[in-house]
C-alpha positions as CSV (number, residue, x, y, z in Angstrom):
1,X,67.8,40.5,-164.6
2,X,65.4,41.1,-162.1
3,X,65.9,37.4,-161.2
4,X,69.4,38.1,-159.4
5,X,68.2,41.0,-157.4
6,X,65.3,38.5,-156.4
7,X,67.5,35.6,-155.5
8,X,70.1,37.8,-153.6
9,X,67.4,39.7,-151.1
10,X,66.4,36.3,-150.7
11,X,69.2,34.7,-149.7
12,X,69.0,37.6,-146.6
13,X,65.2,38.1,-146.5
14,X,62.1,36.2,-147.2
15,X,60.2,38.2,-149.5
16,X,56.0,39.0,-149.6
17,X,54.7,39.2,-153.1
18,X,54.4,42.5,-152.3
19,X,58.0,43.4,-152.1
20,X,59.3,41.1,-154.8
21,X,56.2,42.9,-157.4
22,X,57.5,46.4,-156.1
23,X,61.2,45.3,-156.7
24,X,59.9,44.3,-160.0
25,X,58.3,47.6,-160.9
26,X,61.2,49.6,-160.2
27,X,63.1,48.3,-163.1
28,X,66.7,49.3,-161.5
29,X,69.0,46.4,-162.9
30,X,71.3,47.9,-165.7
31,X,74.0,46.5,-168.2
32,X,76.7,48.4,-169.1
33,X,79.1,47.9,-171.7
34,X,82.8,47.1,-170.8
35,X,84.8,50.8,-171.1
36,X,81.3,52.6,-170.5
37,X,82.5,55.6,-167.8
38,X,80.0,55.8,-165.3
39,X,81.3,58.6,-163.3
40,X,83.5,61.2,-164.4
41,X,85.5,64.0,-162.9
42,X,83.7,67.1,-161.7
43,X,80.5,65.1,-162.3
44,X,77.7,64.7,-159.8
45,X,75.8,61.9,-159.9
46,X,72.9,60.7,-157.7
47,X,73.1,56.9,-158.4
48,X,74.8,54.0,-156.4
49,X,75.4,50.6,-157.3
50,X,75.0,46.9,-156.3
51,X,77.1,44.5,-158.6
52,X,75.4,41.2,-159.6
53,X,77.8,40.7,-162.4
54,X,81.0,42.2,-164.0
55,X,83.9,44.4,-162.8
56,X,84.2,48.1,-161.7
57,X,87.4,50.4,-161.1
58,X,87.6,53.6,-159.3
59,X,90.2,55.9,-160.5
60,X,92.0,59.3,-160.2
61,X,93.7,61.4,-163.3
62,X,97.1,62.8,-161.3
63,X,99.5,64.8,-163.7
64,X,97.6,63.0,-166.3
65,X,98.1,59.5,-165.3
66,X,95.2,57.2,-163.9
67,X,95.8,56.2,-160.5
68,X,93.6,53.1,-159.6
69,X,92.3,53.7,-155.8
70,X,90.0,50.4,-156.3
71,X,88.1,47.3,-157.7
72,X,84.6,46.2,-157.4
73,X,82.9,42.4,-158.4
74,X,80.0,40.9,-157.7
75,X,77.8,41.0,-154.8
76,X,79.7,44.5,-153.6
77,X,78.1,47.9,-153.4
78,X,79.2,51.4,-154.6
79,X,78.5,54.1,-153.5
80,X,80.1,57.5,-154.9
81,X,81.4,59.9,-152.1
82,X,79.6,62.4,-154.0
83,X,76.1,60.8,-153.7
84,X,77.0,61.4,-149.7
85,X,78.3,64.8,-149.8
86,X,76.6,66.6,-152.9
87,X,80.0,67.5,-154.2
88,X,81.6,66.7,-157.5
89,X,83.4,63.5,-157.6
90,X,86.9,63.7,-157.6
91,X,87.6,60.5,-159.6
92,X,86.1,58.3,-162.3
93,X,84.5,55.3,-162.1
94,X,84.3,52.7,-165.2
95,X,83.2,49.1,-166.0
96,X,86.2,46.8,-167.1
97,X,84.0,44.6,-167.9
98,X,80.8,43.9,-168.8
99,X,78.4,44.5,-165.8
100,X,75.0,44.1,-164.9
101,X,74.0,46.6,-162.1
102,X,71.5,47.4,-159.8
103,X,71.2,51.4,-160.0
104,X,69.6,53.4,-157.3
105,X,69.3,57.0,-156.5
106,X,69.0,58.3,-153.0
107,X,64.9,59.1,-153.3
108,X,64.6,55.3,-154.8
109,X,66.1,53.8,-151.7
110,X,64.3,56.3,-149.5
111,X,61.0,55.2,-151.0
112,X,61.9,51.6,-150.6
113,X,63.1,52.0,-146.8
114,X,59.8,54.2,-146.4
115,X,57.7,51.3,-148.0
116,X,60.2,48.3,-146.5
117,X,61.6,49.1,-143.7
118,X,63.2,45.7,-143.7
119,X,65.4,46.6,-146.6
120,X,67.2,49.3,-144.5
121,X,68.4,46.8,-142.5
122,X,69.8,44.8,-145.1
123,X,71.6,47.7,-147.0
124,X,73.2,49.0,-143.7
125,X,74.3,45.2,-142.5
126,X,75.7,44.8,-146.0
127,X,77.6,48.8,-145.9
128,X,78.7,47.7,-142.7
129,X,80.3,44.5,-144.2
130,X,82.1,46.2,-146.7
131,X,83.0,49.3,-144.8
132,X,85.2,46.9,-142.4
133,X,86.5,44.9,-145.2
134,X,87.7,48.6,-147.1
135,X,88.9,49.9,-143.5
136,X,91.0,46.3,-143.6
137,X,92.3,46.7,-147.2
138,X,93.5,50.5,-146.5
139,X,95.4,49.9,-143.1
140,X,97.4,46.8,-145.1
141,X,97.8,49.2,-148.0
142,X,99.6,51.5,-145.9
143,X,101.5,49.1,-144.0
144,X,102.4,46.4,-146.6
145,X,105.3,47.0,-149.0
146,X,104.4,46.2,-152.5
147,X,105.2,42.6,-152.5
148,X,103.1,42.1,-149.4
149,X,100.4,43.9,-151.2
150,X,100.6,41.7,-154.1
151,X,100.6,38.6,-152.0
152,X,97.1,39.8,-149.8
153,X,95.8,40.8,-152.9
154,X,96.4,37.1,-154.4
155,X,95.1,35.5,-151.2
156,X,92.2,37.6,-150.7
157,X,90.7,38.3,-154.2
158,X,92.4,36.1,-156.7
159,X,90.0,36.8,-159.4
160,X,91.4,40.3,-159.5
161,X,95.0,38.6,-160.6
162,X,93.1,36.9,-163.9
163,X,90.0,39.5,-164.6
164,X,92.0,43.0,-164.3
165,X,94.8,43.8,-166.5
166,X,97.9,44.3,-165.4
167,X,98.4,47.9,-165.6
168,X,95.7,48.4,-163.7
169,X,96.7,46.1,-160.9
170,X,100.2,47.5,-160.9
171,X,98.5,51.1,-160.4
172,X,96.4,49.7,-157.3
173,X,99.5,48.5,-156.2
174,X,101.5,51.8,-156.6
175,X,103.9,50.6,-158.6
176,X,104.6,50.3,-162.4
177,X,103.4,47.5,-164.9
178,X,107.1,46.9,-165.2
179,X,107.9,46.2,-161.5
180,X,104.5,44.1,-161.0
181,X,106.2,41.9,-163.9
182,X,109.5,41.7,-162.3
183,X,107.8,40.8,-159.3
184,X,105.7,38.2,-160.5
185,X,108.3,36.4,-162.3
186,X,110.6,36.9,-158.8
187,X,107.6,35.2,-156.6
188,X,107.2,32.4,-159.5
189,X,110.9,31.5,-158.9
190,X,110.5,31.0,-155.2
Protein backbone atom coordinates (compact mmCIF):
# COMPACT_ATOMS: atom_id res chain seq x y z
CA UNK A 1 0.00 0.00 0.00
CA UNK A 2 2.85 1.94 0.33
CA UNK A 3 2.81 2.07 -3.54
CA UNK A 4 -0.12 4.72 -3.57
CA UNK A 5 1.36 6.98 -1.12
CA UNK A 6 4.48 6.70 -3.48
CA UNK A 7 2.74 7.42 -6.71
CA UNK A 8 0.60 10.30 -5.23
CA UNK A 9 3.71 12.50 -3.60
CA UNK A 10 4.99 11.89 -6.91
CA UNK A 11 2.64 13.08 -8.98
CA UNK A 12 3.40 16.57 -6.74
CA UNK A 13 7.06 16.00 -5.89
CA UNK A 14 10.01 14.15 -7.25
CA UNK A 15 11.19 12.03 -4.60
CA UNK A 16 15.18 11.10 -3.42
CA UNK A 17 15.55 7.59 -2.34
CA UNK A 18 15.84 9.08 0.77
CA UNK A 19 12.44 10.27 1.21
CA UNK A 20 10.62 7.41 -0.63
CA UNK A 21 12.89 4.76 2.02
CA UNK A 22 11.76 7.05 4.97
CA UNK A 23 8.11 7.06 3.67
CA UNK A 24 8.55 3.44 3.54
CA UNK A 25 9.72 2.94 7.08
CA UNK A 26 7.02 4.78 8.56
CA UNK A 27 4.52 2.12 7.70
CA UNK A 28 1.35 4.70 7.99
CA UNK A 29 -1.08 3.20 5.21
CA UNK A 30 -4.03 1.48 7.06
CA UNK A 31 -7.16 -0.62 5.95
CA UNK A 32 -10.17 -0.45 7.73
CA UNK A 33 -13.02 -2.47 7.45
CA UNK A 34 -16.44 -0.94 6.15
CA UNK A 35 -18.61 0.12 9.58
CA UNK A 36 -15.11 0.29 11.55
CA UNK A 37 -15.82 3.82 13.73
CA UNK A 38 -12.76 5.57 13.73
CA UNK A 39 -13.68 8.51 15.91
CA UNK A 40 -16.19 8.52 18.35
CA UNK A 41 -17.92 11.03 20.62
CA UNK A 42 -16.09 12.42 23.50
CA UNK A 43 -13.04 10.70 22.08
CA UNK A 44 -9.64 12.38 21.44
CA UNK A 45 -7.70 11.17 18.96
CA UNK A 46 -4.34 12.36 17.65
CA UNK A 47 -4.47 10.81 14.02
CA UNK A 48 -5.45 12.42 10.68
CA UNK A 49 -6.11 10.99 7.45
CA UNK A 50 -5.25 10.92 3.69
CA UNK A 51 -7.78 8.66 1.64
CA UNK A 52 -6.16 6.57 -1.23
CA UNK A 53 -9.19 4.43 -1.37
CA UNK A 54 -12.76 3.97 0.10
CA UNK A 55 -15.40 6.23 1.71
CA UNK A 56 -15.59 8.24 5.06
CA UNK A 57 -18.62 10.06 6.75
CA UNK A 58 -18.55 12.50 9.56
CA UNK A 59 -21.54 12.51 11.72
CA UNK A 60 -23.38 14.00 14.77
CA UNK A 61 -25.85 11.90 17.27
CA UNK A 62 -28.74 14.92 17.86
CA UNK A 63 -31.71 13.64 20.06
CA UNK A 64 -30.47 10.35 19.05
CA UNK A 65 -30.55 10.63 15.42
CA UNK A 66 -27.28 10.69 13.17
CA UNK A 67 -26.91 13.81 11.45
CA UNK A 68 -24.47 13.49 8.43
CA UNK A 69 -22.23 16.88 8.41
CA UNK A 70 -20.01 15.11 5.47
CA UNK A 71 -18.33 12.70 2.97
CA UNK A 72 -14.83 11.93 2.23
CA UNK A 73 -13.23 9.70 -1.04
CA UNK A 74 -10.15 9.32 -2.39
CA UNK A 75 -7.33 11.61 -2.62
CA UNK A 76 -9.06 14.03 0.32
CA UNK A 77 -7.58 14.61 3.70
CA UNK A 78 -9.16 14.52 7.28
CA UNK A 79 -8.40 16.04 9.77
CA UNK A 80 -10.39 15.89 13.13
CA UNK A 81 -11.11 19.41 14.77
CA UNK A 82 -9.94 17.77 17.77
CA UNK A 83 -6.45 16.90 16.48
CA UNK A 84 -6.32 20.95 16.14
CA UNK A 85 -7.84 22.00 19.37
CA UNK A 86 -7.01 19.09 21.94
CA UNK A 87 -10.68 18.83 22.76
CA UNK A 88 -13.01 15.85 22.50
CA UNK A 89 -14.60 15.50 19.15
CA UNK A 90 -17.98 16.28 19.03
CA UNK A 91 -19.01 13.80 16.31
CA UNK A 92 -18.08 10.44 14.88
CA UNK A 93 -16.37 9.61 12.10
CA UNK A 94 -16.75 5.97 10.22
CA UNK A 95 -15.74 4.16 7.00
CA UNK A 96 -18.81 3.28 4.68
CA UNK A 97 -16.73 1.43 2.93
CA UNK A 98 -13.84 -0.26 2.79
CA UNK A 99 -10.80 2.16 2.97
CA UNK A 100 -7.20 2.19 2.74
CA UNK A 101 -5.74 5.21 4.74
CA UNK A 102 -2.73 6.99 5.25
CA UNK A 103 -2.74 7.61 9.21
CA UNK A 104 -0.62 10.25 10.76
CA UNK A 105 -0.31 11.79 14.19
CA UNK A 106 0.79 15.35 14.69
CA UNK A 107 4.63 14.34 15.95
CA UNK A 108 4.75 11.99 12.60
CA UNK A 109 4.15 14.92 10.39
CA UNK A 110 6.21 17.11 12.55
CA UNK A 111 9.15 14.76 12.14
CA UNK A 112 8.56 14.49 8.44
CA UNK A 113 8.32 18.43 7.92
CA UNK A 114 11.46 18.55 10.27
CA UNK A 115 13.24 15.93 8.03
CA UNK A 116 11.40 17.15 4.50
CA UNK A 117 10.64 20.30 4.54
CA UNK A 118 9.26 19.89 1.06
CA UNK A 119 6.44 17.84 2.35
CA UNK A 120 5.00 20.91 4.37
CA UNK A 121 4.47 22.46 1.34
CA UNK A 122 2.64 19.87 -0.18
CA UNK A 123 0.25 19.15 2.81
CA UNK A 124 -0.53 22.91 3.28
CA UNK A 125 -1.15 23.49 -0.81
CA UNK A 126 -3.33 20.36 -0.59
CA UNK A 127 -5.38 21.84 3.02
CA UNK A 128 -5.57 24.88 1.18
CA UNK A 129 -7.28 23.08 -1.73
CA UNK A 130 -9.75 21.46 0.22
CA UNK A 131 -10.33 24.22 2.76
CA UNK A 132 -11.75 26.39 -0.38
CA UNK A 133 -13.57 23.59 -1.85
CA UNK A 134 -15.43 22.89 2.02
CA UNK A 135 -15.79 26.92 2.39
CA UNK A 136 -17.66 26.44 -1.27
CA UNK A 137 -19.81 23.47 -0.28
CA UNK A 138 -20.93 25.23 3.13
CA UNK A 139 -22.00 28.74 1.67
CA UNK A 140 -24.19 26.63 -1.20
CA UNK A 141 -25.45 24.47 1.72
CA UNK A 142 -26.80 27.48 3.35
CA UNK A 143 -28.08 29.13 0.41
CA UNK A 144 -29.40 26.26 -1.71
CA UNK A 145 -32.85 24.81 -0.95
CA UNK A 146 -32.74 21.06 -0.93
CA UNK A 147 -33.35 20.34 -4.52
CA UNK A 148 -30.57 22.78 -5.43
CA UNK A 149 -28.51 20.83 -2.95
CA UNK A 150 -29.22 17.61 -4.57
CA UNK A 151 -28.62 18.90 -8.05
CA UNK A 152 -24.74 20.47 -6.93
CA UNK A 153 -24.27 17.53 -5.12
CA UNK A 154 -25.00 15.35 -8.53
CA UNK A 155 -22.94 17.73 -10.62
CA UNK A 156 -20.07 17.98 -8.37
CA UNK A 157 -19.56 14.49 -6.80
CA UNK A 158 -21.70 12.07 -8.56
CA UNK A 159 -20.04 9.11 -7.11
CA UNK A 160 -21.62 10.13 -3.82
CA UNK A 161 -25.26 9.52 -5.53
CA UNK A 162 -24.12 5.58 -6.37
CA UNK A 163 -21.44 4.79 -3.31
CA UNK A 164 -23.51 6.29 -0.22
CA UNK A 165 -26.83 5.10 0.70
CA UNK A 166 -29.57 6.91 0.70
CA UNK A 167 -30.26 7.69 4.14
CA UNK A 168 -27.20 8.98 4.52
CA UNK A 169 -27.35 11.38 1.61
CA UNK A 170 -30.81 12.45 2.57
CA UNK A 171 -29.29 13.37 6.14
CA UNK A 172 -26.45 15.49 4.37
CA UNK A 173 -29.04 17.01 2.67
CA UNK A 174 -31.21 17.83 5.71
CA UNK A 175 -34.05 16.14 4.69
CA UNK A 176 -35.57 12.70 5.16
CA UNK A 177 -34.92 9.34 3.08
CA UNK A 178 -38.52 9.78 2.16
CA UNK A 179 -38.36 13.28 0.63
CA UNK A 180 -34.80 12.55 -1.13
CA UNK A 181 -37.13 9.65 -2.87
CA UNK A 182 -39.92 11.86 -3.76
CA UNK A 183 -37.46 14.15 -5.10
CA UNK A 184 -35.57 11.91 -7.12
CA UNK A 185 -38.46 10.37 -8.72
CA UNK A 186 -39.83 14.40 -9.25
CA UNK A 187 -36.36 15.34 -11.09
CA UNK A 188 -36.51 11.88 -13.14
CA UNK A 189 -39.87 13.11 -14.50
CA UNK A 190 -38.53 16.39 -15.74
Amino acid sequence: MEQALLEYISNNLDLSDEEVQFIIDLDIVKTYEKGTILLKEGQFLGNEYFIFQGCLRSYYMIDGVERTAEFYTELEPVSPVCVATGKPSEYYLSCIEESVLLVVNPEILQSSFEKFPRFERLCRTSTEQLLAQKQAALNNFRILSPEQRYLNLQSTRPDLIQRVPQYYLASYLGITPQSLSRMRARLVKK
